[in-house]
C-alpha positions, -999 to +999 in steps of 0.1 A: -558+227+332-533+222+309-507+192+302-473+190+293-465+167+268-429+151+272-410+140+242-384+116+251-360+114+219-346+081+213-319+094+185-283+100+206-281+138+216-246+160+197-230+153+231-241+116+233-224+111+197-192+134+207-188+111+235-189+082+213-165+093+190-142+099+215-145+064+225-139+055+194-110+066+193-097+056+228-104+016+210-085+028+182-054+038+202-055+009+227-054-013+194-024+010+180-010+000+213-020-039+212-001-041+176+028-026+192+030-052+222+018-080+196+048-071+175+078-066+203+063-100+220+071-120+186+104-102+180+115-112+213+099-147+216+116-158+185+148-144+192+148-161+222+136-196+210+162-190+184+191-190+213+176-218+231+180-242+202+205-269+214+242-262+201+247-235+173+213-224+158+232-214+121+247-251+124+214-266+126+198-243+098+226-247+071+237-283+083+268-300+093+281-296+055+282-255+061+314-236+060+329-214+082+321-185+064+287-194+054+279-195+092+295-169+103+275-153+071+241-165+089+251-159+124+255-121+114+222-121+091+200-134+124+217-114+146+239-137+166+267-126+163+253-094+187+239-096+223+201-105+228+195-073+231+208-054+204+194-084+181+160-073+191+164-037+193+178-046+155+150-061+146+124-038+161+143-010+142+138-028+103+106-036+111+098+000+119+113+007+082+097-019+063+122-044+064+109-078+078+143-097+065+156-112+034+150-152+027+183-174+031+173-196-002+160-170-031+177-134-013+145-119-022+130-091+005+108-109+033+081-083+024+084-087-014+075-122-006+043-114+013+032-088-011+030-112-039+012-140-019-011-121+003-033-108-023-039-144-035-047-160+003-071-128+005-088-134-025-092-171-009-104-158+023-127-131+011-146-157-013-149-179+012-164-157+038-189-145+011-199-185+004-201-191+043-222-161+048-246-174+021-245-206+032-251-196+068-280-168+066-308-190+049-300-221+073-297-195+103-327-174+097-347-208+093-367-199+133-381-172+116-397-193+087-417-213+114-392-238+118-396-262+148-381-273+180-370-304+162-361-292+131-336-263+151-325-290+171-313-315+139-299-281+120-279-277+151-267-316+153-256-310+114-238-281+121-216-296+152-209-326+130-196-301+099-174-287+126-163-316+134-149-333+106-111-316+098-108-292+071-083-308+049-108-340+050-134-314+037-111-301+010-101-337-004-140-350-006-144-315-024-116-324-046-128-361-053-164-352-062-158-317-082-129-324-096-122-360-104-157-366-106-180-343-118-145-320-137-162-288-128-131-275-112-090-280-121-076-300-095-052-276-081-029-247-091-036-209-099-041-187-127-026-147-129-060-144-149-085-125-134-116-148-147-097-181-155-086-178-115-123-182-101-121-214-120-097-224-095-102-203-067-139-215-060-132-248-054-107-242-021-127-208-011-158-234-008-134-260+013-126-226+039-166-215+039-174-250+054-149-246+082-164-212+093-203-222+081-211-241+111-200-208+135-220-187+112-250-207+111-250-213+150-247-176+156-276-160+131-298-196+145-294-182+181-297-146+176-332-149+154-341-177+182-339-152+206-351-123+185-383-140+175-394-140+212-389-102+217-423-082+222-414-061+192-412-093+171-440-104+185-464-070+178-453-072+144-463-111+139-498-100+150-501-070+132-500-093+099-464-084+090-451-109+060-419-136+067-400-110+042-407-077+060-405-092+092-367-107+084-354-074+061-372-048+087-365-063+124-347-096+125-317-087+094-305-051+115-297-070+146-287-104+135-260-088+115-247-071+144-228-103+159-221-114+120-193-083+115-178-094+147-176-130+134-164-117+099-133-098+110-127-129+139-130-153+105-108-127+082-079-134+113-081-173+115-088-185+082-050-166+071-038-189+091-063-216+082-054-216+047-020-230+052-038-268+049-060-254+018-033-238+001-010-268+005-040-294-003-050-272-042-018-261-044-023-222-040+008-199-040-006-180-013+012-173+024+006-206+035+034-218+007+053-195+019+054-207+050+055-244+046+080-240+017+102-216+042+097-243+074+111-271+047+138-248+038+147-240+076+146-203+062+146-184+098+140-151+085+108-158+062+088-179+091+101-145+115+086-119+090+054-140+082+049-147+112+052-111+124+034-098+095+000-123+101+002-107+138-004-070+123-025-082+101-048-097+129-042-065+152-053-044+121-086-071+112-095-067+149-096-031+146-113-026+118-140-047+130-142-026+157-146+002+140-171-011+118-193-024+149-190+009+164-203+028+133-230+001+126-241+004+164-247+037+176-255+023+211-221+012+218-209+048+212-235+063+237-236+034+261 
């Protein structure tokens, strides 16, 4: 008598992956349709706060010095000189072109303004996502070097603690020790120079990796918790399998998983986040911009920032999406 053998394939079938493509690319337009509402929602909430400032929002910006003309000047450059809602169709009609305004104080293009400090907070950000993460994986991954229930539960302790303490306290102990201190670092500014600007871009990079370390470190420490009680885990531990194997081969591939989600969730806060950093080292990066344009009561710069950093976070969100996706073929078949 004869036996058939079946083969159950654990690779996703062509239809499988179509299906998850498609998917795909329903995320993709629900997060083309998420900037859009993200966008008209701070268009119309700042035109609106702008009208409910008490008595005549251009007198308040230019002060009780201003001419006529010079108010009647502003009035027409926000948009109140029109009716609510041709202000915001207005505005929702540059920004569709490109044009997110022009600053009151230097008349230089809202987007010119961005462009020349974004690169400079992103460099920030990038370096210190790239510290955090190698800050965070040895500390996390520490369960799977035989760590115990004590020695979790103090890393854990440190981390809330790290968490805890405000990041612009972080940055001026940084500043004290490796600056006034020790001189490894200037104590603030920026450098055009490509190599002379790690000089000072390390030091405030290292300030923004300890805000997001303890997240970091509290995700990869739960996920390799949980991963080193898994049967597969487990069968490889008693076949004999080294620390290293076991980490690069089984615990690395799915620890990383919730890390790109945490990445693009860390790209999105710390531009905001490095408004205290910048303004602490003294960083020309958005957040000067901003503070500079809230001392200035320049209207139109804090509107296009802040319109900007909201399609900048739609755009981080879906990239990480994307990425997640592609790195996870489950999701696409699930």
């Amino acid at each position: 008598m004869s036996a058939t053998v079946e083969v159950i394939s654990t690779t996703p079938s062509g239809h499988g992956r179509q299906r998850g493509w498609k998917r795909l690319m329903r995320r993709v337009a629900r997060s083309v349709l998420q900037l859009v509402i993200v966008v008209v929602l701070i268009v119309v909430g700042t035109a609106v706060l702008v009208r409910l400032v008490p008595g005549d929002p251009a007198q308040s910006i230019l002060g009780m010095q201003a001419t006529p003309e010079s108010l009647a000047a502003l009035r027409a450059q926000l948009g109140l000189d029109q009716q609510l809602s041709s202000q915001i169709l207005s505005q929702l009609s540059g920004l569709m072109h490109g044009d997110f305004g022009t600053s009151m104080t230097t008349q230089r293009p809202v987007i010119s303004m961005v462009g020349s400090a974004l690169p400079i907070t992103l460099s920030l950000v990038v370096t210190g996502i790239l510290f955090a993460l190698v800050i965070s994986f040895p500390l996390g991954l520490l369960p799977a070097f035989g760590m115990g229930r004590r020695g979790i539960h103090a890393l854990r302790i440190s981390m809330v603690v790290l968490v805890a303490i405000p990041s612009f306290l972080v940055g001026i102990y940084l500043l004290i020790l490796f600056s006034v201190q020790l001189h490894w670092a200037p104590a603030g500014g920026w450098s055009k120079d490509g190599l002379n600007a790690l000089r000072y871009l390390w030091l405030p990079s290292l300030a923004l990796a300890l805000f997001m370390t303890p997240i970091f470190v509290r995700s990869i420490e739960r996920e390799t918790t949980r991963l080193m009680g898994e049967e597969f885990v487990e069968a490889a531990i008693s076949r004999g399998i080294s620390r290293v194997s076991l980490i690069t081969r089984h615990l690395l591939p799915n620890v990383l998983l919730p890390v790109i989600t945490l990445v693009g969730f860390s790209m999105a806060v710390l531009i905001g986040g490095a408004v205290i950093i910048e303004a602490l080292y003294g960083i020309p990066g958005i957040g000067s911009v901003v503070v500079t344009a809230v001392g200035q009561r320049d209207y139109p710069v804090i509107v296009g920032v802040t319109v900007f950093t909201g399609i900048f976070t739609v755009v981080i969100s879906l990239i990480t999406d994307v990425v997640y996706t592609i790195a996870d073929p489950r999701v696409r078949v699930q």
